[in-house]
C-alpha atoms as one frame of an Amber mdcrd trajectory, in Angstrom:
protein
  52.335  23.842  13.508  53.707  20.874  11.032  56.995  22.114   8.277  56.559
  19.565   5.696  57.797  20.009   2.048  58.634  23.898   2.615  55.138  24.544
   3.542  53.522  25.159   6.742  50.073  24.981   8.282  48.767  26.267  11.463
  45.362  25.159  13.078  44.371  28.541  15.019  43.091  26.936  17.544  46.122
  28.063  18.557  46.486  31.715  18.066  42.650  32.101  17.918  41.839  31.372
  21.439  44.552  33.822  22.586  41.921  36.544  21.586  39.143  35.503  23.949
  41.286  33.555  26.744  43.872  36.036  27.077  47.906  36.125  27.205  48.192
  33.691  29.681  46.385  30.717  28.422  49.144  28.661  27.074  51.832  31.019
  26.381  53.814  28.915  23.570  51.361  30.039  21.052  51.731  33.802  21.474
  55.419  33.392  19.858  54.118  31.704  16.742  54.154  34.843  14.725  57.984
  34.853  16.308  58.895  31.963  14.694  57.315  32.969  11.332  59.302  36.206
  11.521  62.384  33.703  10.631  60.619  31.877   7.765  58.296  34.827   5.758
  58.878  33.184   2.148  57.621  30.165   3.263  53.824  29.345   2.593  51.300
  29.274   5.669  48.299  27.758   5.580  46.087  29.024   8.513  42.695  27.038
   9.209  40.169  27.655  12.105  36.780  26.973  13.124  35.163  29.589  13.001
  36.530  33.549  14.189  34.725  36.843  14.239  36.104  38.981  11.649  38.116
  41.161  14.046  39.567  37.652  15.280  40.209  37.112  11.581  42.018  39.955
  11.697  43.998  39.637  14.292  45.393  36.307  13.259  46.669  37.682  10.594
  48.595  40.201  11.855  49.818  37.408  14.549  51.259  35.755  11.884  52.811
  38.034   9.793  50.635  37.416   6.993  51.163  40.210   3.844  48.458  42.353
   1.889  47.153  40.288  -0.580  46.596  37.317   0.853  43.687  34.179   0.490
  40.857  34.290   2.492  38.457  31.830   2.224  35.459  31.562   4.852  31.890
  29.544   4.600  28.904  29.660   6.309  29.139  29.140  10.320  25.006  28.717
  10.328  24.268  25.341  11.980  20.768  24.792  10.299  19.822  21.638  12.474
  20.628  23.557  16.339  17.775  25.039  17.768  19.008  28.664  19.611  17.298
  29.554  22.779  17.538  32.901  24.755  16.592  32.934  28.528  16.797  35.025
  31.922  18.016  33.718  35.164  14.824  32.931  37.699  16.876  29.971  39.866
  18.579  27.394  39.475  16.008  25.024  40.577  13.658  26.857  38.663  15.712
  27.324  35.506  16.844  22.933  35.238  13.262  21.576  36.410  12.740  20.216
  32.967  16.194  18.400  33.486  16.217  17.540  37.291  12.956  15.415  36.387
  14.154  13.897  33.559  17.190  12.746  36.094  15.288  11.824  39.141  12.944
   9.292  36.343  15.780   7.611  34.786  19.132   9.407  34.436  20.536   5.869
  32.539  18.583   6.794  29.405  18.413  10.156  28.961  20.159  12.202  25.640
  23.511  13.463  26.410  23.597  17.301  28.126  26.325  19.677  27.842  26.430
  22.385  30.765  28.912  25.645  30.695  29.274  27.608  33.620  31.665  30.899
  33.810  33.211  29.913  36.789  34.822  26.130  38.575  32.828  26.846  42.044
  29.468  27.579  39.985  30.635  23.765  37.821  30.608  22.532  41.916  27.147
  23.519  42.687  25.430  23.044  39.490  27.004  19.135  39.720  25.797  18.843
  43.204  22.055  19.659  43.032  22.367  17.718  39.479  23.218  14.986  41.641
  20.833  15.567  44.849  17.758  15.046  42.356  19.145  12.340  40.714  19.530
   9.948  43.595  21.694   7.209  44.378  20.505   5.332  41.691  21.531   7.796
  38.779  24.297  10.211  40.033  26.486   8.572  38.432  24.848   9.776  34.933
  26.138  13.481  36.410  30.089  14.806  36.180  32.118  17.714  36.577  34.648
  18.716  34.115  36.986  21.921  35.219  40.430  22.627  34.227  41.846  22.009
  38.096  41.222  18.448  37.380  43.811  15.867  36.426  44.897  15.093  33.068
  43.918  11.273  34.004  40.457  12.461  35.521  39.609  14.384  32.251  39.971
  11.485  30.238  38.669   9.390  32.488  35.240  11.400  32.057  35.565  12.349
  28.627  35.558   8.532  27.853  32.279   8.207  30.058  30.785  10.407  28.305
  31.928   9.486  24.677  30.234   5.972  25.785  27.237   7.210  27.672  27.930
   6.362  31.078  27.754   9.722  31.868  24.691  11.522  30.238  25.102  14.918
  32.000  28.666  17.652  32.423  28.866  20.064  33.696  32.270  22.194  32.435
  33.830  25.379  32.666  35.075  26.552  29.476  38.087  24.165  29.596  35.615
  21.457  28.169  36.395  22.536  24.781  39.902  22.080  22.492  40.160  18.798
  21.065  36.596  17.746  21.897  34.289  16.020  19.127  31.384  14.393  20.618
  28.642  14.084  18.339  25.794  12.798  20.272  24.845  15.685  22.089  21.663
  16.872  22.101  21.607  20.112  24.439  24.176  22.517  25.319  23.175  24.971
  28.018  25.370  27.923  28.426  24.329  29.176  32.201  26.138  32.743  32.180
  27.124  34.890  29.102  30.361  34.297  27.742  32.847  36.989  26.970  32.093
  37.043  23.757  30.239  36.040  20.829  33.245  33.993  19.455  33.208  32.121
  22.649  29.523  31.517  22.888  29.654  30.178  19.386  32.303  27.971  20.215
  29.932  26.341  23.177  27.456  25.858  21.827  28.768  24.661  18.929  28.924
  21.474  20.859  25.763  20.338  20.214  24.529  18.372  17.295  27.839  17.391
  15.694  25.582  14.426  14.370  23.517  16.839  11.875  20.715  15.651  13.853
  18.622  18.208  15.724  20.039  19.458  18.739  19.273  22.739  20.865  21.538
  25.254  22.451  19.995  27.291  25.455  21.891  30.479  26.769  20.704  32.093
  30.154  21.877  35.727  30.856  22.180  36.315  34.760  21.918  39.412  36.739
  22.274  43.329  35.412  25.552  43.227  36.357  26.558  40.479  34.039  24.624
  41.679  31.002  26.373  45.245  31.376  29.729  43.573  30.986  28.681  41.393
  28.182  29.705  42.779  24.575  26.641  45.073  22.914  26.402  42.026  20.519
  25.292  39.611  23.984  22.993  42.692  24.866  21.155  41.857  21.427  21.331
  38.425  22.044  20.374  38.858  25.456  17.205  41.428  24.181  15.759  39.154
  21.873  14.161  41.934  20.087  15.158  40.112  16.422  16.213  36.781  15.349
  19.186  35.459  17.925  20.708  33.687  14.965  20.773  36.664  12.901  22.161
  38.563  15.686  25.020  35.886  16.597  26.259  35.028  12.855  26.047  38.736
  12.304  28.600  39.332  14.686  30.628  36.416  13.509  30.840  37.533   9.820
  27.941  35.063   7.937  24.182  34.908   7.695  21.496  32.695   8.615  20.001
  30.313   6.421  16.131  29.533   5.916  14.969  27.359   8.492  11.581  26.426
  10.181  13.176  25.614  13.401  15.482  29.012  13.714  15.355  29.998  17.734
  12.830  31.115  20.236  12.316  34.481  18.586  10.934  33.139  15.785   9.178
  30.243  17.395   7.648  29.100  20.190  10.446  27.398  22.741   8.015  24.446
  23.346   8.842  23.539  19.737  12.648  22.673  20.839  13.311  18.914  20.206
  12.713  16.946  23.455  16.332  15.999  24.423  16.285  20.084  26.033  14.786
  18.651  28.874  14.553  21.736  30.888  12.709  23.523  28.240   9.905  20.578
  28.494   9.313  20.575  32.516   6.697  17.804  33.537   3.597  19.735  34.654
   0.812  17.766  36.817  -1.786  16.958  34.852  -5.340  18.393  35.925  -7.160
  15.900  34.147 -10.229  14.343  36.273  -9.134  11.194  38.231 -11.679   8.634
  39.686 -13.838  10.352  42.932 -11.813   7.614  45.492  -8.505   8.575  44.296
  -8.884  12.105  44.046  -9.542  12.146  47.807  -6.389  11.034  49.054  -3.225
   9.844  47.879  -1.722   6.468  49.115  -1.121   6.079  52.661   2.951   5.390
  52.182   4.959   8.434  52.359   7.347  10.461  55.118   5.884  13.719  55.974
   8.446  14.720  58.356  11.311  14.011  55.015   8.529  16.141  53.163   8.815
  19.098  55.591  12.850  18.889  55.500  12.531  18.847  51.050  10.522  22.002
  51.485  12.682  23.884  53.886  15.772  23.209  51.645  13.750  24.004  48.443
  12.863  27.248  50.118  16.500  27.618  51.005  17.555  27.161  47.862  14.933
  29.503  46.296  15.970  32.269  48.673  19.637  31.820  47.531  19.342  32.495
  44.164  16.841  35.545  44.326  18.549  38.289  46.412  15.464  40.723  45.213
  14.243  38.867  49.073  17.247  39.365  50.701  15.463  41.643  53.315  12.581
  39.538  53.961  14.606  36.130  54.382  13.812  32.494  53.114  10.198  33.061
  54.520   9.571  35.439  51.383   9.653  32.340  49.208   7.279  29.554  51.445
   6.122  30.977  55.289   7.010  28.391  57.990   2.872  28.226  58.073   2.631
  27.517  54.531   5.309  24.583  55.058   3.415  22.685  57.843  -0.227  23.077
  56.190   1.693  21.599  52.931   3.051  18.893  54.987  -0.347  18.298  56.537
  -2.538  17.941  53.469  -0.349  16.873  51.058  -2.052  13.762  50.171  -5.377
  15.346  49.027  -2.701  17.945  46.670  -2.326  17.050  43.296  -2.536  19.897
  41.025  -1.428  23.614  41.000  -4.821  24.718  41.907  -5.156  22.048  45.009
  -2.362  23.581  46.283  -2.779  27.456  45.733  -6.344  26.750  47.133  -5.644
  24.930  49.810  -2.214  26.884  51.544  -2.220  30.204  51.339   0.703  32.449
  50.438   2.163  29.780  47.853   2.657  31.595  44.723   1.744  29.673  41.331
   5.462  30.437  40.583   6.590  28.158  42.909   3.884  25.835  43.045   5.306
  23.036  40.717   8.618  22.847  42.474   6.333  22.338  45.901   4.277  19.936
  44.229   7.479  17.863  42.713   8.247  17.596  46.461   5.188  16.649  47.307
   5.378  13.853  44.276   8.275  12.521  45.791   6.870  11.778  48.618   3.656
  11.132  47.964   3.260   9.892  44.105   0.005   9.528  42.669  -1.487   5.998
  42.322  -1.539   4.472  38.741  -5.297   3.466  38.292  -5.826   0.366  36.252
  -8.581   0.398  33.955 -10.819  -2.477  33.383 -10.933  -4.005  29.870 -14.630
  -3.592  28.684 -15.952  -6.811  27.298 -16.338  -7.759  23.801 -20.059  -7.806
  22.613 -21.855 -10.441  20.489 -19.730 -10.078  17.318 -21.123 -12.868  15.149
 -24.075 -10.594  13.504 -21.122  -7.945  12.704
């Protein structure tokens, strides 16, 4: 807040985020309306990104501000970001798409934007992020949580404003201040508070005007039950999620083709939502020689240890198992037989023929494994040769 020429202006960034963050997120600005108690003739501008109207509301009365008073509000519809709504399977399961696109080449791909409620779910999001992507690319993967360093925020802000780092993951302290406007997918992992707040993140994405895509995965029962009945809608996807969200926030939605995956498919996201657009082995016909076993090179005892920690990690994040143990997800039996055959697997069907008790669920996380280990060779085709062309 700025007195210049008897006239003051507020940027409620300041007061607004007092409604969703609570009392004790920075308690200066909670005795602005204090201070304007000692100055009510003077003029006040207020200006914020976008506010539900209760939020609206609420500033005003935070700042003393008298019947009659301006409000002007446009549209908060962002036309060019494409809104996704999705349930919690695993994490593995749920950032396939994205772990690929990592593991490949984690240098060049679009910049990523992950929220997480919580600084220990930031942790463990950041370190299978960085398992899959290898030595080679974990640098393209950072943390951003408001326990860090003033220095050590900047310090991967900047990396990411010049795309050395192509993937955050952030609590919701990645947020005031920031204007990046390359990125191409924000995924919100865990409802939000609100519908204020969940604007706010994924607002994030496409700053450029150029397409962009915003996925938002509810968790367990528990979480959806605490979420605001406007998340339940979201959540529900029984109606357009756009509708639904600017609804709540006071605007409408605009005509678009590409609206949200209510209203079309979710393969039709652009391609920088990488976990939207996992790589799934092809099943085309490959030559008779090939198709018989896969090249020689390849560790199956470092194959066996990748599928006991996938099934580890599997078991982790679905407790509907809990009483059966990690051997719910892949039996020890199942694990060896992979192990043994895994260079005559190469599809989904291979493998679900092949080993019982693998579920097709599962099946392209084993085969990724598998891949690793064992990639398919690239077959060179031979050039046919030209015919007689001088009677053409």
């Amino acid at each position: 807040m700025c007195r210049h020429n008897k006239f003051w202006h507020s940027s409620n960034s300041t007061v607004y985020t007092i409604c969703f963050r609570g009392p004790d997120f920075r308690v200066a600005f909670a005795q602005i309306g204090g201070l304007r108690a000692h100055c009510l003739n003077t003029p006040v501008m207020a200006l914020t990104a976008s506010a539900s109207p209760n939020a609206v509301e609420g500033i005003k009365k935070d700042l003393l501000f008298r019947e009659g008073n301006i409000h002007i509000s446009g549209s908060l519809d962002r036309p060019n970001l494409f809104l996704v709504s999705k349930k919690k399977i695993a994490m593995q399961k749920d950032f396939l798409g994205l772990l690929q696109a990592l593991r490949k080449d984690g240098r060049a791909i679009e910049k990523q934007l992950i929220y997480v409620p919580i600084r220990n779910q930031a942790m463990d999001v950041w370190k299978m992020l960085q398992a899959h992507a290898g030595d080679r690319f974990k640098a393209s993967v950072a943390y951003f949580h408001s326990s860090m360093s003033p220095d050590l925020k900047a310090k991967v802000l900047k990396r990411f404003k010049d795309a050395e780092v192509r993937v955050v993951v952030a609590t919701v302290a990645f947020g005031m201040g920031i204007d990046i406007p390359d990125i191409s997918c924000v995924v919100v992992y865990g409802l939000p508070k609100s519908m204020s707040q969940l604007y706010q993140e994924i607002g994030r994405a496409g700053r450029s005007g150029e397409p962009a895509t915003a996925v938002v995965f509810a968790g367990k029962c528990k979480e959806e039950e605490d979420a605001e009945d406007c998340l339940k809608q979201f959540v529900a996807k029984r109606s357009c999620i756009r509708a639904v969200m600017l609804k709540e926030l006071g605007s409408q939605a605009a005509d678009t083709d590409h609206c949200c995956s209510v209203c079309q498919e979710e393969a039709t996201a652009p391609r920088g939502a990488y976990l939207l657009h996992p790589r799934v082995p092809k099943t085309a016909k490959r030559a008779a020689a090939t198709r018989k076993k896969k090249r020689q090179e390849g560790d199956k005892k470092k194959l066996e240890k990748s599928l006991y920690e996938l099934r580890n990690e599997l078991f982790e994040d679905d407790m509907t198992i809990a009483h059966v143990g990690p051997a719910g997800v892949i039996s020890d039996s199942a694990i060896i037989s992979i192990k043994t055959q895994a260079q005559s697997i190469h599809t989904v069907e291979d493998l679900c023929k092949k080993v019982k008790g693998v579920s097709e669920d599962i099946a392209p996380f084993i085969l990724d494994k598998i891949e690793q280990e064992f990639p398919e060779p690239i077959i060179k085709r031979r050039r046919r040769a030209l015919g007689d062309l001088t009677n053409v």
